[in-house]
C-alpha positions as CSV (number, residue, x, y, z in Angstrom):
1,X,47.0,115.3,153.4
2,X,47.0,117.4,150.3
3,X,49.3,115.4,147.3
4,X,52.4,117.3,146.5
5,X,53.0,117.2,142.9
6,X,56.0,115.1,143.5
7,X,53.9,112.5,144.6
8,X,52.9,112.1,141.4
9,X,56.1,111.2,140.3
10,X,56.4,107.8,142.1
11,X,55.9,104.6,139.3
12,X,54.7,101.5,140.5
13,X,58.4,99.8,141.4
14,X,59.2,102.5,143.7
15,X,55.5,101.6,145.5
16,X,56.3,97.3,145.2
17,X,60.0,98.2,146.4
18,X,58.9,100.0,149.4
19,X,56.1,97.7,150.2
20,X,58.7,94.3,149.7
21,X,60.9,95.9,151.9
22,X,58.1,96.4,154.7
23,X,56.6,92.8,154.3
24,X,60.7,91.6,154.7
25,X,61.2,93.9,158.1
26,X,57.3,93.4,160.1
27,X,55.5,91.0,157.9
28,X,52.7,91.2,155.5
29,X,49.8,92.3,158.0
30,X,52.4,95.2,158.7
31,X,52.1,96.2,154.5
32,X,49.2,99.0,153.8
33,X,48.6,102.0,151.6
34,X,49.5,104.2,154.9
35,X,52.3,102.3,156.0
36,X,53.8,102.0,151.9
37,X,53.3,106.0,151.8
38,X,54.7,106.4,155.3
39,X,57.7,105.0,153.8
40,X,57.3,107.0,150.6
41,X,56.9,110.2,152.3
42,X,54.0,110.8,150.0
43,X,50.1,110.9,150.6
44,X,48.3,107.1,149.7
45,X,46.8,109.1,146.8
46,X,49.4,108.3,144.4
47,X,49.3,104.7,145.4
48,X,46.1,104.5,144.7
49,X,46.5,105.5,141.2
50,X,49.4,103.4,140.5
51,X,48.5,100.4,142.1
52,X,44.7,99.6,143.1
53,X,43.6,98.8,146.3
54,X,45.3,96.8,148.9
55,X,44.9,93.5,147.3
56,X,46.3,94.6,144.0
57,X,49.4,96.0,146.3
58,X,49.6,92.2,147.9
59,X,49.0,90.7,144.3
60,X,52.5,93.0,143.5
61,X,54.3,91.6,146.1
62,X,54.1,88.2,145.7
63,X,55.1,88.9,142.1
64,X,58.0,90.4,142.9
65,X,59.2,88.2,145.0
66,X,58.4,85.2,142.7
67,X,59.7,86.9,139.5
68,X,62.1,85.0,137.3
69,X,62.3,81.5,139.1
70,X,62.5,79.3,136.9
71,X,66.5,78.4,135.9
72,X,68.1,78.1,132.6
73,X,67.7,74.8,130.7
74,X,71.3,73.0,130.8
75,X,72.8,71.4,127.4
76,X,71.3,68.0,127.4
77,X,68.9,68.2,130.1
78,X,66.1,66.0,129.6
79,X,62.5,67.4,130.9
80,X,62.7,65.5,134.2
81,X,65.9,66.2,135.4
82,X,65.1,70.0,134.4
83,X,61.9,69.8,136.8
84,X,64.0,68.8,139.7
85,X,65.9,71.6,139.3
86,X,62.6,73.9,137.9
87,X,60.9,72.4,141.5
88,X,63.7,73.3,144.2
89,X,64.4,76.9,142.8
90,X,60.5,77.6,142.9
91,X,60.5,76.0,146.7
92,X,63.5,78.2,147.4
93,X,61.8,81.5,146.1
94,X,59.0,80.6,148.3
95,X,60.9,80.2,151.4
96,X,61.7,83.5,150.5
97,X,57.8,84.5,150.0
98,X,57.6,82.9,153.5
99,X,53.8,83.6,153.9
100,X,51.1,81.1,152.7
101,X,48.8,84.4,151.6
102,X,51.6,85.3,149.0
103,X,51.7,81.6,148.2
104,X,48.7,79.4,147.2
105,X,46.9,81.6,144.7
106,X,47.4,79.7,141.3
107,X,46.6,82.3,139.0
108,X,49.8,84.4,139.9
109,X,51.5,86.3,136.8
110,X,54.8,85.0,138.3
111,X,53.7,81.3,138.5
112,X,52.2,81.6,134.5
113,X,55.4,82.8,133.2
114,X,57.4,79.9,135.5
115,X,55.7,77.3,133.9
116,X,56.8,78.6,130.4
117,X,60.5,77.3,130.3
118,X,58.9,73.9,131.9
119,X,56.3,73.2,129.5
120,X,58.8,73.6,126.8
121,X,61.1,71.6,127.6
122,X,58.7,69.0,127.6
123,X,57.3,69.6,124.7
124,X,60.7,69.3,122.9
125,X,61.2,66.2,124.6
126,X,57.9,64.8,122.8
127,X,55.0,65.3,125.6
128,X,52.3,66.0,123.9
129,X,51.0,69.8,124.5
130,X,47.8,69.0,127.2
131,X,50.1,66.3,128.6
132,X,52.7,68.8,129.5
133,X,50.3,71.5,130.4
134,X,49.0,68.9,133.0
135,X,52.3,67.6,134.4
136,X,53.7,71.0,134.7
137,X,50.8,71.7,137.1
138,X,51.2,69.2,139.1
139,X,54.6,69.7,139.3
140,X,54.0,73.2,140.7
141,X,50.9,72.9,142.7
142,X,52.8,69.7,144.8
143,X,56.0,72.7,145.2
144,X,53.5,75.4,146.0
145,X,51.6,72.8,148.9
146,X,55.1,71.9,149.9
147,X,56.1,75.3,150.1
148,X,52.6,76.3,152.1
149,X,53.2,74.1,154.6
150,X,56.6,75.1,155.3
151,X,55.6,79.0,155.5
152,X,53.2,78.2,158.2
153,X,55.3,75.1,160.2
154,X,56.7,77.7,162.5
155,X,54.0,80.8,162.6
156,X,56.8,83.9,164.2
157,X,56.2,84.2,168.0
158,X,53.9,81.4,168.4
159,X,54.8,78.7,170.9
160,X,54.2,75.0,170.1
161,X,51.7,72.9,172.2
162,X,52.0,69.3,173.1
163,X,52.0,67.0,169.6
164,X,51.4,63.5,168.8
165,X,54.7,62.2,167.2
166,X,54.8,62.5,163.7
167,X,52.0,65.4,164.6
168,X,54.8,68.3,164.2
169,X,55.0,69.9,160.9
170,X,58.4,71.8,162.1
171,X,60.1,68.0,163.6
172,X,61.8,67.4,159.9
173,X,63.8,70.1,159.5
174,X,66.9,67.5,159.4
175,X,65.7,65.9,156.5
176,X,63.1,68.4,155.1
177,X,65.2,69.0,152.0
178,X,65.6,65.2,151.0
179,X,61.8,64.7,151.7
180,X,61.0,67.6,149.6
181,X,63.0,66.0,146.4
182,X,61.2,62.7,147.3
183,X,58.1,64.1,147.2
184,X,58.8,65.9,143.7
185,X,60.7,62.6,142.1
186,X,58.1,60.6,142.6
187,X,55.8,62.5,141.5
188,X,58.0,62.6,138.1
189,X,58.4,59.0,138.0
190,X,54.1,58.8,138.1
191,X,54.0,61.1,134.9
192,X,57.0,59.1,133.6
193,X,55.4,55.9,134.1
194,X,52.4,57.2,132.2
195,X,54.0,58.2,129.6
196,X,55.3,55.2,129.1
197,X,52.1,53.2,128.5
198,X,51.0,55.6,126.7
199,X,48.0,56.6,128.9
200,X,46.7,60.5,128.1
201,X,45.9,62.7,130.7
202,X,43.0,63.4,130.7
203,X,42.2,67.0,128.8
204,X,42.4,69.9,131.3
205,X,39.6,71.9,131.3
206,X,39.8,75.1,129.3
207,X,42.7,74.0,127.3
208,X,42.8,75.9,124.1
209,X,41.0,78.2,125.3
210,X,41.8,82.1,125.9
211,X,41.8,81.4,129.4
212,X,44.4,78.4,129.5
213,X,47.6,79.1,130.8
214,X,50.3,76.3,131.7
215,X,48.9,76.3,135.7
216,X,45.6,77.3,134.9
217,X,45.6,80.8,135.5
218,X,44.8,83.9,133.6
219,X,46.6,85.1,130.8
């Protein structure tokens, strides 16, 4: 197919857009160049030029989705109540995300500019700067595994075998919500309790470096 000249005229958000609202309908198996310029009503040329290749187009979507998570400090809030909050609106985008592919790839632009307003705030409350930079991933990396294993408890269409009990990754939806704070308090009351004997974590590799973000991705 020959590119019309208003092809050319498409910018990248109209391309994400149309490719967020396929992965939402069929999926993200159902998202490619033909089926994004199907929707267009354009040739994939223009696509091509805008966005990359296919991966770059799945690397788009998954920052869409998980752009702008992180919440707005409240007056007062120390750094650990804040990463409560900071951890269940991340879990809640990627419920949204809903597929582990979109998911567990840490050097996201989405999940680097997340961890800003985290790292921050504890910084102001006195952490020192690689002793945030390391609780802040773990923070996110235990929300991002959480979140994983969520997106593929029930795969779409796929019947469940016999399990051993306990086996079933979908039997705690009752109390999947209260686990999952569990799971992220503790984990604050470890870097808490660290903090106060005045252990330092150990210096992450790369820090202070061009390379170091807060979850040790790309800048």
């Amino acid at each position: 197919m020959k590119p019309k000249p208003a092809d050319f005229d498409l910018d990248a958000d109209e391309i994400v857009s149309a490719a967020v609202d396929i992965f939402r309908e069929s999926g993200l198996d159902a998202v490619s160049m033909r089926s994004v310029s199907g929707r267009l009503g354009v040739s994939p040329v223009p696509l091509y030029s805008r966005i990359g290749n296919k991966q770059a187009l799945v690397e788009a979507i998954a920052d869409r989705l998980l752009s702008d998570v992180a919440p707005v400090v409240d007056e007062g809030e120390d750094w650990a109540e804040y990463a409560v909050r900071w951890a269940r609106a991340l879990r809640a985008r990627l419920r949204l995300a809903r597929d582990s592919r979109l998911i567990v790839t840490p050097h996201r632009t989405a999940y680097v500019e997340a961890s800003r307003p985290l790292i921050e705030v504890m910084r102001r409350d006195g952490m020192p700067a690689d002793a945030a930079v390391q609780a802040c991933r773990l923070v996110m990396w235990a929300t991002v595994g959480f979140g994983a294993v969520e997106s593929g408890a029930r795969p779409p269409g796929r019947r469940r075998g016999p399990t051993r009990p306990g086996g079933d990754p979908g039997g705690v939806e009752g109390e999947v919500d209260d686990l999952f704070d569990l799971h992220i308090r503790y984990l604050i009351q470890g870097i808490q309790g660290e903090q106060r004997t005045g252990r330092r974590a150990p210096r992450p590799r790369g820090y202070g470096t061009r390379r170091s973000t807060g979850t040790g991705g790309r800048r």
